[in-house]
C-alpha positions in Angstrom: 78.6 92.6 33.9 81.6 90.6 35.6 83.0 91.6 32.1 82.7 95.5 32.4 84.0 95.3 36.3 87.3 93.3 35.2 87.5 96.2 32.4 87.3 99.1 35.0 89.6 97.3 37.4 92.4 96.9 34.6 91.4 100.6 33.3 90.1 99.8 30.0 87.2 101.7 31.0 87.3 105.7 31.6 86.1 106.2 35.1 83.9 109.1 33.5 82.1 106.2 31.6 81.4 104.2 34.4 78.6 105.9 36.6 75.9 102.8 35.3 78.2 100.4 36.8 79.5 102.0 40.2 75.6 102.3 40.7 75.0 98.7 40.0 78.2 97.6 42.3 76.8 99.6 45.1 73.6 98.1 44.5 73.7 94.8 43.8 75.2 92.7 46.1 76.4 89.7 43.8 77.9 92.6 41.8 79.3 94.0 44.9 81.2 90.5 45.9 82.3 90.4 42.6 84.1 94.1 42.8 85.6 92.4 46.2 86.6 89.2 44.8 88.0 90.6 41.7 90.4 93.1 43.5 91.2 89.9 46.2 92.6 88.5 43.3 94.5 91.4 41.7 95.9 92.2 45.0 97.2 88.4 45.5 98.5 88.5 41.9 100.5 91.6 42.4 102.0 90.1 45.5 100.4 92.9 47.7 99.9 92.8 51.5 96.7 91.5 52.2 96.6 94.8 55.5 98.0 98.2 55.3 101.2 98.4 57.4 99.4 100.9 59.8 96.4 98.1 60.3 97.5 96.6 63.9 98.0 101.1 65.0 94.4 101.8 63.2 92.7 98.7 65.0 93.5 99.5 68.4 92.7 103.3 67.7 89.2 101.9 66.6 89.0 99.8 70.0 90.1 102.4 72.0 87.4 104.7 70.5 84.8 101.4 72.0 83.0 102.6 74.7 84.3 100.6 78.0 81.7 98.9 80.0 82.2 99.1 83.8 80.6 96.0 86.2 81.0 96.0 89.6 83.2 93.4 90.9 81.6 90.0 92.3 81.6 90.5 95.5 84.0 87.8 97.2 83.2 87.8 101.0 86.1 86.0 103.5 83.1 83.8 105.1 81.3 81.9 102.7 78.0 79.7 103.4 79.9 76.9 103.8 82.3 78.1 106.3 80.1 79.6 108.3 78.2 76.2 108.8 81.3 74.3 109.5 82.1 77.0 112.0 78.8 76.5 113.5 79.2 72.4 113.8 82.1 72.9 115.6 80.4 75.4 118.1 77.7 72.7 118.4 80.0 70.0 118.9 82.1 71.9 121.4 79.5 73.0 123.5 77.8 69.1 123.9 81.1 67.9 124.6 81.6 70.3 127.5 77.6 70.1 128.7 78.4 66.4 128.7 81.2 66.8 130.9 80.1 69.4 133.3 76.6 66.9 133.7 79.1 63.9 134.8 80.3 66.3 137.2 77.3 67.2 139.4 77.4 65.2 142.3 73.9 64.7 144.5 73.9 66.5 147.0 73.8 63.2 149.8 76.9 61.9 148.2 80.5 62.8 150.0 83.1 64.4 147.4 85.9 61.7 146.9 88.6 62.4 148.8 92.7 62.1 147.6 94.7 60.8 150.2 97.9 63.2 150.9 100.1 60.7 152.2 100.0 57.4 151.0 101.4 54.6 152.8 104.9 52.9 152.1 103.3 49.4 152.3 100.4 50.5 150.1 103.1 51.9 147.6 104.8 48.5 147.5 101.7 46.4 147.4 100.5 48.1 143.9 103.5 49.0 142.3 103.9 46.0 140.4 100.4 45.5 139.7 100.7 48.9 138.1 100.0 49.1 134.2 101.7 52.6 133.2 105.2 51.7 131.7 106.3 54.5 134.4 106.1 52.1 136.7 109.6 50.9 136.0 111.3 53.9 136.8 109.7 54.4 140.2 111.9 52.8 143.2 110.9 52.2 146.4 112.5 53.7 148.8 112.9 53.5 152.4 113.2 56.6 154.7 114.8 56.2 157.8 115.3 58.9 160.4 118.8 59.5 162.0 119.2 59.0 165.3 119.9 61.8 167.4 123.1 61.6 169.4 
């Protein structure tokens, strides 16, 4: 058989002749891989392309004729599981830090509000200043206010 295809491929064989063996070609598909092989090798003998020149144009055609297959997009959201939870720990955090505070705050009622003195005494200035521990301390002076006398 492999015989009468390498005869038909090199035209020793009238195509009119031939019927019995395009048949058995189509057929058979050992004879079929045969046909392919044996033309493979003609075609590398002859020094021919392997593709057409027009291959790369008649792909693309062919995948452009593809039907395209539309998805939605993912859906990509701005606040995610996990930023929503950190955001919430940090409301929770905020909000026992400040009930904290405002609960040191709350004085009983039978207890006086501390009072700030307005004007501290000169002596009492003098007395603490050195005993002070803020490194401001060294740029405070005393100073003495005397009143002019009235002539």
């Amino acid at each position: 058989m492999k015989d009468k295809i390498s005869a038909l491929m090199d035209d020793e064989i009238p195509m009119d002749e031939s019927d019995h063996l395009m048949i058995a070609i189509s057929s058979e598909s050992e004879v079929s891989d045969c046909w392919s092989t044996y033309h493979l090798i003609g075609d590398v003998m002859r020094g021919n392309p392997m593709l057409s020149h027009d291959f790369t144009e008649r792909l693309m055609a062919k995948i452009g004729e593809e039907p395209t297959v539309l998805a939605p997009k993912a859906k990509r959201s701005f606040f995610n599981m996990s930023m929503l939870l950190s955001v919430a720990a940090s409301m929770a955090a905020v909000t026992f830090v400040g009930w904290m505070v405002l609960q040191q705050q709350v004085q009983p009622n039978g207890v006086a509000p501390i009072e700030i003195a307005n004007n501290i005494p000169t002596e009492y200035l003098l007395a603490h200043q050195s005993m002070a521990s803020s490194s401001a301390a060294y740029y405070i002076q005393p100073a003495s206010f005397t009143q002019a006398s009235s002539k």
